[in-house]
C-alpha positions as CSV (number, residue, x, y, z in Angstrom):
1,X,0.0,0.0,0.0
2,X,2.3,2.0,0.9
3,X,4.4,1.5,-2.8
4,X,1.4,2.6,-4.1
5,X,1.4,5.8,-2.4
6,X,4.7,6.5,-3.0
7,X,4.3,5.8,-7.2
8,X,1.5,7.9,-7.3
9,X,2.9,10.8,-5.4
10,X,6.3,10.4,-7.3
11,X,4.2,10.5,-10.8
12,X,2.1,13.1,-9.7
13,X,5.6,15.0,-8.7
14,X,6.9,14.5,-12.3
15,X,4.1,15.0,-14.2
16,X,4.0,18.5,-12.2
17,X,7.7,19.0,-13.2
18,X,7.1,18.4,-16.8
19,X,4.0,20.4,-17.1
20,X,6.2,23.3,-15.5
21,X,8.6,22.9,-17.9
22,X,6.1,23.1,-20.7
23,X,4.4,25.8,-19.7
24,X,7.9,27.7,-19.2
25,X,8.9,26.8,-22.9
26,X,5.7,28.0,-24.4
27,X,6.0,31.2,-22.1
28,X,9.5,31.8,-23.6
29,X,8.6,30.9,-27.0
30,X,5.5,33.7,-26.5
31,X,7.9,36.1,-25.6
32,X,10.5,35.6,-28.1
33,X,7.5,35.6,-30.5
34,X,5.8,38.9,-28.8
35,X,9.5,40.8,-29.6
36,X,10.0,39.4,-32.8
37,X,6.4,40.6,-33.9
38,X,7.0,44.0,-31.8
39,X,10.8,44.6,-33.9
40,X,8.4,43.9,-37.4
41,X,5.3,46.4,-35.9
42,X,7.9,48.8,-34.9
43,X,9.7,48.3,-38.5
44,X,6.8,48.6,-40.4
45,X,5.9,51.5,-38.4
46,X,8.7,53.3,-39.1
47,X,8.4,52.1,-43.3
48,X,5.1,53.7,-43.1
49,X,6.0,57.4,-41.3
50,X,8.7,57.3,-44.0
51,X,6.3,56.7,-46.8
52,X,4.2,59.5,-45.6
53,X,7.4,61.4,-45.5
54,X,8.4,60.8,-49.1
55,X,4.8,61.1,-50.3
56,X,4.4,65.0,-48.8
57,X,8.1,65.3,-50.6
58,X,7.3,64.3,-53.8
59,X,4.1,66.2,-53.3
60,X,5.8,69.4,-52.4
61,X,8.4,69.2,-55.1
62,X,5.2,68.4,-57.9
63,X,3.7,71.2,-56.5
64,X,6.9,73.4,-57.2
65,X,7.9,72.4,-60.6
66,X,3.8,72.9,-61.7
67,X,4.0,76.8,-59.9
68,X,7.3,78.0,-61.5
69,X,7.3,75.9,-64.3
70,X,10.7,74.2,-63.8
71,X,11.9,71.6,-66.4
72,X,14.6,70.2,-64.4
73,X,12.5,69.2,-61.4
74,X,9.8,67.8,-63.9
75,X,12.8,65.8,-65.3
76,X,14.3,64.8,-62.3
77,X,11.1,63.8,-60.5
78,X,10.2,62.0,-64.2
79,X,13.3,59.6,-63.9
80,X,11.9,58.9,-60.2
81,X,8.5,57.7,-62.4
82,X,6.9,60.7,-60.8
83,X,4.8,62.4,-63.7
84,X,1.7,64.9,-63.4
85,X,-0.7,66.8,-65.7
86,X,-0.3,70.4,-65.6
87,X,-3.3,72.7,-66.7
88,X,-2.8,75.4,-68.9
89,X,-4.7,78.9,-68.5
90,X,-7.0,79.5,-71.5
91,X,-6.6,82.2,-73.4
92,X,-8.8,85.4,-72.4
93,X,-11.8,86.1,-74.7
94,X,-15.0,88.6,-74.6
95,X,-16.6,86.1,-76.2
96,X,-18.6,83.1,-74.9
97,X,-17.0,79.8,-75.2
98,X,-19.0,77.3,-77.8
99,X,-20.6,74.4,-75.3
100,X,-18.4,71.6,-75.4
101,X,-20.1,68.4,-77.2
102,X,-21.3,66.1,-74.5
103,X,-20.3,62.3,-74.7
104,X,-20.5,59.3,-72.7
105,X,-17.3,59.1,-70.9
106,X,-14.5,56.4,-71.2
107,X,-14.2,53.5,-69.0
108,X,-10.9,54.8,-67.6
109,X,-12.8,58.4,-66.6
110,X,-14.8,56.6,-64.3
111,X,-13.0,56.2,-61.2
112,X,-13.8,53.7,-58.4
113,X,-11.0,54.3,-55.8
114,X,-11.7,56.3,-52.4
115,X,-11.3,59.4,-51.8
116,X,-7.3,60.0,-50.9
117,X,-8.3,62.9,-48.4
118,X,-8.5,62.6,-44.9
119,X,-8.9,65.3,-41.9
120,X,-5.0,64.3,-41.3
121,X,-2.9,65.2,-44.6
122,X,-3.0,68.8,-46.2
123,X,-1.7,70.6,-49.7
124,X,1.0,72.3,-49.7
125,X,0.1,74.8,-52.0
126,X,-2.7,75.6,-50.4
127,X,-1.1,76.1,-47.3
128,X,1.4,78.4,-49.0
129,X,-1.0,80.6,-50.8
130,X,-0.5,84.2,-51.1
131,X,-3.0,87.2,-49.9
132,X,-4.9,89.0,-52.9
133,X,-3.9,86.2,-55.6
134,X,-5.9,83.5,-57.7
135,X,-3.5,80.4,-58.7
136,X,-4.7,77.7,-61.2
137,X,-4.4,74.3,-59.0
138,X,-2.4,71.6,-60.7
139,X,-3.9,68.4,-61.9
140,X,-2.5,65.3,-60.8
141,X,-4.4,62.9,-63.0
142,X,-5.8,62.8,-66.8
143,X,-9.3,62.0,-65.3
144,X,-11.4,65.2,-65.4
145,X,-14.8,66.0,-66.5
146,X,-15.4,67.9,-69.8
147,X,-16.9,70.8,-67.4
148,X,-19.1,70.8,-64.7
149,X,-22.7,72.2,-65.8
150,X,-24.2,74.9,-66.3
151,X,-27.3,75.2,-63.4
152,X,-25.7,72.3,-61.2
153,X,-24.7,72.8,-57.5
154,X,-22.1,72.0,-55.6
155,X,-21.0,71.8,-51.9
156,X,-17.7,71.2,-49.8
157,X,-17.1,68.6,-46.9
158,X,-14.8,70.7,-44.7
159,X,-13.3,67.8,-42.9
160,X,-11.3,66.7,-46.4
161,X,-11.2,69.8,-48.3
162,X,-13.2,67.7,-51.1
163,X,-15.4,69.2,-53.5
164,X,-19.0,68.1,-54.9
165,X,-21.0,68.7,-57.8
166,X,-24.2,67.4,-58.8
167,X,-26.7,69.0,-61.6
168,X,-27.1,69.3,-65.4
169,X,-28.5,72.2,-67.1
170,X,-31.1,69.8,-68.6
171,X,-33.3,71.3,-70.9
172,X,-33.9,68.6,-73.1
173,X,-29.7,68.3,-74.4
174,X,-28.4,67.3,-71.5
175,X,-29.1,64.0,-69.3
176,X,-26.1,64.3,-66.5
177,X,-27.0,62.9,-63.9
178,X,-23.3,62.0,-62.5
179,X,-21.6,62.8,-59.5
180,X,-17.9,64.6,-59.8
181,X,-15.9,65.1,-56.5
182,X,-12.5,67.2,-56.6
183,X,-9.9,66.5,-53.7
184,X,-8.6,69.6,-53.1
185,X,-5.5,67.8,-51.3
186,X,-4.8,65.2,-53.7
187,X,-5.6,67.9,-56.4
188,X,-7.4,64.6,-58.5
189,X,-10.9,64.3,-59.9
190,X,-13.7,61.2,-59.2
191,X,-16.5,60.5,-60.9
192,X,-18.7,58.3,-58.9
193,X,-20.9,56.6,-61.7
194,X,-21.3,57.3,-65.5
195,X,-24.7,59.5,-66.5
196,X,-27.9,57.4,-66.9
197,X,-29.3,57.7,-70.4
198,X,-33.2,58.9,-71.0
199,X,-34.5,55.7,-71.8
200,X,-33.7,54.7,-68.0
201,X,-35.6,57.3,-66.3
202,X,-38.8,56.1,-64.7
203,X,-41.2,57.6,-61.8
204,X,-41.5,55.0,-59.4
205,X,-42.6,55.1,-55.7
206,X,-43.4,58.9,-55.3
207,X,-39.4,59.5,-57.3
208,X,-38.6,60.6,-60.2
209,X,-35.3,58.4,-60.7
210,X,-33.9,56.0,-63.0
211,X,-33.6,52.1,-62.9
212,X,-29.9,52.0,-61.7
213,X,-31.2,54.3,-58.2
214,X,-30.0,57.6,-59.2
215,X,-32.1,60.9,-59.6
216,X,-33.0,62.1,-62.8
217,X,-30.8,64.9,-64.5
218,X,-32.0,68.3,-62.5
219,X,-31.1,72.0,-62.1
220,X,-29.6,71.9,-59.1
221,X,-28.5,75.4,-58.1
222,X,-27.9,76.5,-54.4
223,X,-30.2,73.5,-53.5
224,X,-27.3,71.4,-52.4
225,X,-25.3,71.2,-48.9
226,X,-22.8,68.8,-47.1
227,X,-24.9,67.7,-43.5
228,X,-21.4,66.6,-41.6
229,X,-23.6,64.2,-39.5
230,X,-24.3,61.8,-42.1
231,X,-21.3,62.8,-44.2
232,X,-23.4,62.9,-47.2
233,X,-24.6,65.4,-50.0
234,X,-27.8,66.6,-49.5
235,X,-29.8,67.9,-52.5
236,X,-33.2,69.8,-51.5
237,X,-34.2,70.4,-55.2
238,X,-37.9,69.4,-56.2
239,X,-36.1,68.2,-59.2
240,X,-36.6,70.9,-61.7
241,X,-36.9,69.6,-65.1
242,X,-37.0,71.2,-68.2
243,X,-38.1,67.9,-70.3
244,X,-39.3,64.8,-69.3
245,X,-38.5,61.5,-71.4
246,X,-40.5,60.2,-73.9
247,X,-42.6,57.5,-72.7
248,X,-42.6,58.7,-69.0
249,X,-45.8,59.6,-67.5
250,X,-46.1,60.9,-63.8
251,X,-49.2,61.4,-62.2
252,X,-50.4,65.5,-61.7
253,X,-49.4,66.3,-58.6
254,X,-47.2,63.1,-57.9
255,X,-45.7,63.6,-54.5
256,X,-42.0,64.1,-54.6
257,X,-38.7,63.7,-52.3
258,X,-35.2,65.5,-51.7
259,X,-32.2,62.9,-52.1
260,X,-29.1,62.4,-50.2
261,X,-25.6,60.9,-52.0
262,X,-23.5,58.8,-49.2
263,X,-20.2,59.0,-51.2
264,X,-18.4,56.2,-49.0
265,X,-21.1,54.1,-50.7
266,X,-21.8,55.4,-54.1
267,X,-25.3,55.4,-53.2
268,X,-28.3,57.8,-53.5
269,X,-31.3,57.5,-50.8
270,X,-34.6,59.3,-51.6
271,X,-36.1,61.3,-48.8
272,X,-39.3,61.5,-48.8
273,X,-42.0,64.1,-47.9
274,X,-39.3,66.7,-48.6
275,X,-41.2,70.3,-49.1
276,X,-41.0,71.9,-52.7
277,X,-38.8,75.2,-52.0
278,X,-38.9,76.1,-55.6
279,X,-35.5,77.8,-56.4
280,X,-34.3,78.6,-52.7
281,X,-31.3,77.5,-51.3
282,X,-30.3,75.0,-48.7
283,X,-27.3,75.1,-45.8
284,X,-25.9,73.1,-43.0
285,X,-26.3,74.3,-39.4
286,X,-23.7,72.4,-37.2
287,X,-25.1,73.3,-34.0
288,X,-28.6,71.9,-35.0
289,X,-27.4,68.9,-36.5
290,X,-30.1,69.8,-39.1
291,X,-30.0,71.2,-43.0
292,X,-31.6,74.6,-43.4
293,X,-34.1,75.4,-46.5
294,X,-35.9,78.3,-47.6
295,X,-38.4,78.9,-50.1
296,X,-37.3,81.3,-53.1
297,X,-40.9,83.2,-52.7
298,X,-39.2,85.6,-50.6
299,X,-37.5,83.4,-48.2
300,X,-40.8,84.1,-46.0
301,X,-41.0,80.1,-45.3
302,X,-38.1,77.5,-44.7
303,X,-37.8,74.0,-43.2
304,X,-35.7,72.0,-40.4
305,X,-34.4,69.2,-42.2
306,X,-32.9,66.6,-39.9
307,X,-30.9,63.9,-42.2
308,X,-30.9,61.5,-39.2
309,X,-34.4,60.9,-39.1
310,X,-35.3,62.0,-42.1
311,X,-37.8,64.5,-40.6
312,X,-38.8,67.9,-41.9
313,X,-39.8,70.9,-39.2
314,X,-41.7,74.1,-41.3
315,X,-40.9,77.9,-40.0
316,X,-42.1,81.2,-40.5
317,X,-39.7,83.7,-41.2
318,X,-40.4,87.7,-40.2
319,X,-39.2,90.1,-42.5
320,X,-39.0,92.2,-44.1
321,X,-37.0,90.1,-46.7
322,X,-34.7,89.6,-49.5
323,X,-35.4,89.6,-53.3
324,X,-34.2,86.7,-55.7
325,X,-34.4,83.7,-56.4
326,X,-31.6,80.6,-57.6
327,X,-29.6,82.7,-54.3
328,X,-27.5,80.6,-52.2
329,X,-27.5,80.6,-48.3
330,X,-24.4,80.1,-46.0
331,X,-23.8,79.6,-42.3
332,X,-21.9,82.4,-40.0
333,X,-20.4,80.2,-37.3
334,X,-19.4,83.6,-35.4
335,X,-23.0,84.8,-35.0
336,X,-25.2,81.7,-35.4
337,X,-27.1,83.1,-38.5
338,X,-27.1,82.5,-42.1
339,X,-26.5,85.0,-44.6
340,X,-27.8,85.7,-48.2
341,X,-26.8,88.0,-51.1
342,X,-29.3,89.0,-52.6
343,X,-31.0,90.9,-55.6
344,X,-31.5,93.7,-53.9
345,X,-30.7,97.2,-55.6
346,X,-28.3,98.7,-52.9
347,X,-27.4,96.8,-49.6
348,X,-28.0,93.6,-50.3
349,X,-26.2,91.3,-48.0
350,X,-29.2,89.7,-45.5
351,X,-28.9,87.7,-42.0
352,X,-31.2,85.7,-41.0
353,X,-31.1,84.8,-37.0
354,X,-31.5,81.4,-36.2
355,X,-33.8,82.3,-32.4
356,X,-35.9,85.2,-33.9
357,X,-36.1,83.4,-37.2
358,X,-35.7,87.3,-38.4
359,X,-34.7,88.5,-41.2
360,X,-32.6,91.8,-41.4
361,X,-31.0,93.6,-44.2
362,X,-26.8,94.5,-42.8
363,X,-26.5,97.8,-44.5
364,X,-23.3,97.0,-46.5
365,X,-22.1,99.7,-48.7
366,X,-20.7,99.9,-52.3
367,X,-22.4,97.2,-54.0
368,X,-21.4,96.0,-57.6
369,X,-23.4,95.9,-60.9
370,X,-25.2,93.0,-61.8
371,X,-26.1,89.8,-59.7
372,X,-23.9,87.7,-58.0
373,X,-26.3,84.5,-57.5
374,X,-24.4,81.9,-55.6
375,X,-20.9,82.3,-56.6
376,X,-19.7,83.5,-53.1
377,X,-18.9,81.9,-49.5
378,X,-18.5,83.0,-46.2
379,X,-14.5,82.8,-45.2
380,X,-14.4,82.3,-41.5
381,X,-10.8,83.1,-41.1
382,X,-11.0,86.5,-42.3
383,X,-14.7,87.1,-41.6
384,X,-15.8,88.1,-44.9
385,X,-17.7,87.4,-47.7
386,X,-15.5,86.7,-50.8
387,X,-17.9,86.7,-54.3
388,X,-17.1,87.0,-57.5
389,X,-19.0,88.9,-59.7
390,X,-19.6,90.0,-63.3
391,X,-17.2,92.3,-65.0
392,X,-20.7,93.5,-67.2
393,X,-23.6,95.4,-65.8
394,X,-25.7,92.9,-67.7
395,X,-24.6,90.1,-64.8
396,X,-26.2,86.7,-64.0
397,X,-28.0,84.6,-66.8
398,X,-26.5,86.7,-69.6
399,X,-22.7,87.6,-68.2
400,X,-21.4,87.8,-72.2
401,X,-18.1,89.3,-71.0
402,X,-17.1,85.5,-69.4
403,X,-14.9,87.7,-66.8
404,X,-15.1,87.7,-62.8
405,X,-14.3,90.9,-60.8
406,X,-13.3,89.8,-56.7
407,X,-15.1,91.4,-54.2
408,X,-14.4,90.5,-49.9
409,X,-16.9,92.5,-47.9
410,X,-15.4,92.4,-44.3
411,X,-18.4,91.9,-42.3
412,X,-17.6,94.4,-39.5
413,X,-16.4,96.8,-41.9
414,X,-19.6,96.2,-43.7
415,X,-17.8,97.4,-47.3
416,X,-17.8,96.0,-51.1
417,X,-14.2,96.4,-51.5
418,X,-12.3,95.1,-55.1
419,X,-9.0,92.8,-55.4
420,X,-7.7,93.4,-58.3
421,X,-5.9,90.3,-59.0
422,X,-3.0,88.5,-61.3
423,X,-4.2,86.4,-62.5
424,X,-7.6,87.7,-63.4
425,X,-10.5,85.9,-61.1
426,X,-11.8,82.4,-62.5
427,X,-15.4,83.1,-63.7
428,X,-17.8,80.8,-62.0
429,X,-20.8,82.9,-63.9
430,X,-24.0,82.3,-62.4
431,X,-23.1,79.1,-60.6
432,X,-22.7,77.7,-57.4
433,X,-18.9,76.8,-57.4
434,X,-16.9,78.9,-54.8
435,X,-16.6,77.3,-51.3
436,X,-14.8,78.1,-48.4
437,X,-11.9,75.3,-47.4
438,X,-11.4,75.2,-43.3
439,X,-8.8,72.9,-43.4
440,X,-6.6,75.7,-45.6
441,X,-8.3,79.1,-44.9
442,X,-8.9,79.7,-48.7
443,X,-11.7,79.6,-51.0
444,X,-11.9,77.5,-53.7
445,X,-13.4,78.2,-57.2
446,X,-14.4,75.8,-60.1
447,X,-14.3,76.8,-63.3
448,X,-14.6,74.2,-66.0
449,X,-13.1,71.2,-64.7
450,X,-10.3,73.7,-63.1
451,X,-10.3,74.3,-59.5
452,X,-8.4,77.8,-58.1
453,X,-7.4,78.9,-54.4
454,X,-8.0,82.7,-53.2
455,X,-7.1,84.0,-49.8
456,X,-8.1,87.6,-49.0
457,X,-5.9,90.5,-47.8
458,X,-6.0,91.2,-44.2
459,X,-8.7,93.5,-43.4
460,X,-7.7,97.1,-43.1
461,X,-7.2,99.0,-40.4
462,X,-9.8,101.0,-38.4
């Protein structure tokens, strides 16, 4: 009995022993294995901060051979198989520019890739950009639209500096329907899905869209604006159409909805029981979490839209109010209101405030000829309003001239003052293509399928 004892205690002792010892190897294997795969994280870390390194380089010197034109660095960065497209300036003309012919684009035009932006890298250029002067941004990439339309609108998501246009002028030529973004950063273009053809366009389900999910071809105007919650393109248009498809029938009075574009996705989602502003104008609050609207009637009625639930909240506005209509609202962060420039002979810069849900006319002096429509933002930095403007009285729908004058109106100087500027402004005309960029502190203006950078002078003294 007692032999027994003593085997079983003197296996149960080695069979401890051994498990020790195996759980000691594996414990020094694990570690050996924990450093060898820390040495590769730490390796791979340091591969990546020095691809981020040589990226901004290579970036920096690009964006210095494009500005001064210099052969060598083209040629040196060329043996590096570094290579970009450089736009040239067109020549000036008092004459309108012939439409260009619209085609279907090529495969390679429609890009599939993410956006490269993120809230983490910035241009250089950009950064670098010099008071009271327009520069031409450089294109990295052949891809480009032929132009963006005449009538669309467009908005900017300021946590990537990206630009986003959407809208055709559509009256019975033209079926766009596409999406274009331009990354300011990257300096690149992205179209998000080729245009639908006419023979796709259906009314279905209170929408007027087409059988791949996208809305129908639609002036677009100042009906468009980036909500940051959902990180998506809102567009508030009851989609204005100037001709309808042969063969599509939709039912008088046929309920209607707005639409928003999730980019991330490549995907439009209809919104229904959107209210029919007409040819108002739409902006993001931030502090509401919601998209404002008002109705072009005399921006006397507006809506709460809340992209989240998909709810709408009607207002009255008091007044008195501002004339116009295709206008374009924006948000001022520094007073909670939003502002609009308007038609009005005069002073014609408006605020509305957000409590009183008031409208009141800011007595700024020295307006220009002509109508500005929604070519203008709201710079933050330098508290001003930057537009561009008309170089003819004429102005708006028939600016024959095809030329920009720069105006900044310092809002606490309350003053249309002019930059004259080399090289001459872009000329948005009557569209919606000039946005303020946060991330930068300049405004950017599309003309064509070229994007330019403007930063103001410093205010002057008082």
């Amino acid at each position: 009995m007692r032999n027994a004892i003593f085997r079983f205690f003197a296996l149960s002792v080695t069979l401890t022993l051994l498990a020790f010892c195996l759980v000691l190897v594996v414990f020094i294997s694990n570690e050996a294995l924990r450093q060898q795969l820390a040495e590769r994280r730490n390796q791979i870390n340091q591969g990546l901060a020095l691809s981020r390194i040589y990226e901004r380089l290579v970036t920096s010197l690009e964006i210095v051979a494009a500005r001064d034109n210099d052969e060598i660095l083209r040629a040196m960065l060329a043996q590096h198989g570094v290579s970009f497209a450089l736009n040239q300036p067109a020549a000036a003309t008092d004459k309108p520019e012939p439409a260009a012919p619209e085609r279907a684009p090529r495969k390679a035009e429609i890009e599939t890739i993410a956006p490269a932006s993120d809230t983490g890298r910035l241009n250089p250029l950009l950064l670098s950009q010099r008071p009271a002067t327009w520069q031409r941004l450089p294109l990295r990439s052949d891809v480009k639209p032929e132009r963006i339309h005449a009538h669309s609108g467009g908005a900017i998501d300021p946590a990537t500096s990206i630009l986003y246009f959407f809208g055709s002028d559509n009256h019975g030529e033209f079926w766009n329907n596409d999406v274009w973004s331009f990354d300011a950063v990257a300096m690149t273009w992205r179209q998000f899905y080729a245009p639908d053809p006419p023979d796709t366009y259906v009314y279905r389900n209170g929408a007027k869209t087409t059988t791949t999910g996208h809305p129908w071809s639609m002036h677009a105007f100042g009906m468009t604006a980036w909500d940051p919650v959902t990180a998506s393109l809102v567009v508030g248009v009851h989609q204005m159409h100037y001709a309808i498809p042969v063969g599509v029938e939709i039912p008088q009075g046929a309920p209607e909805g707005w639409w928003s574009f999730d980019p991330a996705l490549n995907h439009w989602t209809i919104v229904p029981g959107g209210p029919d502003l007409s040819l108002g104008a739409i902006c993001a609050i931030p502090p509401l979490k919601r998209i404002i609207g008002f109705v072009a009637a005399g921006f006397r009625e507006g809506t709460l839209f809340d992209p989240v639930t998909g709810s709408f909240t009607p207002f009255a506005a008091a007044g008195p109010y501002p004339d116009g209509y295709t206008l374009r609202c924006v948000y001022d962060a520094k007073r909670n209101r939003v502002m609009v420039v308007s038609w009005d002979q005069g002073s014609n810069i408006w605020a509305f405030d957000l409590a009183a849900k008031r409208w009141t006319n800011l007595q700024v002096q020295g307006r220009p000829p002509g109508n500005i429509y929604g070519s203008w933002d709201y710079d933050r930095s330098a508290d001003a309003i930057i537009g561009l403007w008309p170089d003819n009285p004429e102005g708006g729908f028939g600016n024959d001239s095809r030329k920009s004058r720069t105006f900044v109106v310092n809002l606490e100087e309350k003053i249309y003052r002019e930059i004259v500027t080399e090289p001459a402004a872009p000329y948005p005309g009557m569209f919606f293509r000039v946005f303020y960029d946060p991330r930068h502190e300049v405004i950017l203006a599309e003309e064509g399928n070229t994007v330019w950078s403007f930063k103001p002078p410093a205010a002057p003294a008082r």
